[in-house]
C-alpha positions in Angstrom: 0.0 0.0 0.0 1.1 3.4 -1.1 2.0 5.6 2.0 -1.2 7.9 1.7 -2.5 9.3 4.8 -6.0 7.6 5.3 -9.4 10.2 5.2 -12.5 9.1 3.8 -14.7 7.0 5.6 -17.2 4.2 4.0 -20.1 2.8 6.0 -21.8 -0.3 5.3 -24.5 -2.3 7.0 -24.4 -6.1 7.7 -26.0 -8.7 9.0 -24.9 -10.3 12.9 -24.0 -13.6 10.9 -22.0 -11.8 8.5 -20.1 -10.0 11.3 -19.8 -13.0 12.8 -18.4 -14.5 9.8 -15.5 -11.8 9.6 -14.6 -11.8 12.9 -14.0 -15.8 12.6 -12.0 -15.4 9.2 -9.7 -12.9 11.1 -9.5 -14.8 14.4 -8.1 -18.2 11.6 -6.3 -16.1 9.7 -4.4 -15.1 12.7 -4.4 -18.3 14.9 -2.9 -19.6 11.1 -0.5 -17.3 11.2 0.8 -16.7 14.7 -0.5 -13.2 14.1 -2.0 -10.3 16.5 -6.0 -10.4 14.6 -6.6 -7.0 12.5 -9.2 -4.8 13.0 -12.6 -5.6 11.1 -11.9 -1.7 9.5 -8.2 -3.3 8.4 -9.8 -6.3 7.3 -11.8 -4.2 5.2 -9.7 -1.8 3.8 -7.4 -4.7 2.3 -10.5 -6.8 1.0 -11.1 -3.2 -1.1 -7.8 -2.8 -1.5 -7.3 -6.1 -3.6 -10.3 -6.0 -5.3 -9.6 -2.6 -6.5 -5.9 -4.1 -7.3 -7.5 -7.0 -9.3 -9.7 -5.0 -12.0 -7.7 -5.0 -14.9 -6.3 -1.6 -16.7 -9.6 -1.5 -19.5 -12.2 -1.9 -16.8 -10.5 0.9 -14.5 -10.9 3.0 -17.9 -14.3 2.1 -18.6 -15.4 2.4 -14.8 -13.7 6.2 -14.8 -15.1 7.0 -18.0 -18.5 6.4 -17.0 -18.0 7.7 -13.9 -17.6 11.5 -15.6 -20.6 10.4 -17.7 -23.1 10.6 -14.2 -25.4 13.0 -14.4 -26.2 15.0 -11.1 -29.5 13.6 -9.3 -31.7 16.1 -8.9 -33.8 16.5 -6.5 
């Protein structure tokens, strides 16, 4: 990860079981690695992170050009 001071926030809403399953996925990752867990908000960030990472150069174009293509809602 680049060395970019962190500022935005993103909210998102789950379900108990799917909090549930996070915080298990962390807690095996860990215990798997002999590893202090990371924070759900870490655990995140990196899932983002590599999906972002995965997307390959023509869909980053095409997501960016449509992007500028959004019209305003109005209310």
């Amino acid at each position: 990860m680049e060395n970019t001071k962190l500022t935005k926030k993103l909210q998102v809403l789950l379900t108990e079981t799917e909090v549930s399953q996070i915080n298990r996925v962390i807690l095996n990752d860990a215990l798997e690695n002999e590893e202090r867990p990371v924070s759900v908000s870490a655990f995140i960030r990196h899932l983002i992170q590599n999906e972002l990472e995965r997307r390959t150069p023509e869909q980053k174009t095409y997501i960016k050009h449509n992007l500028k293509n959004l019209k305003p809602k109005s209310n």
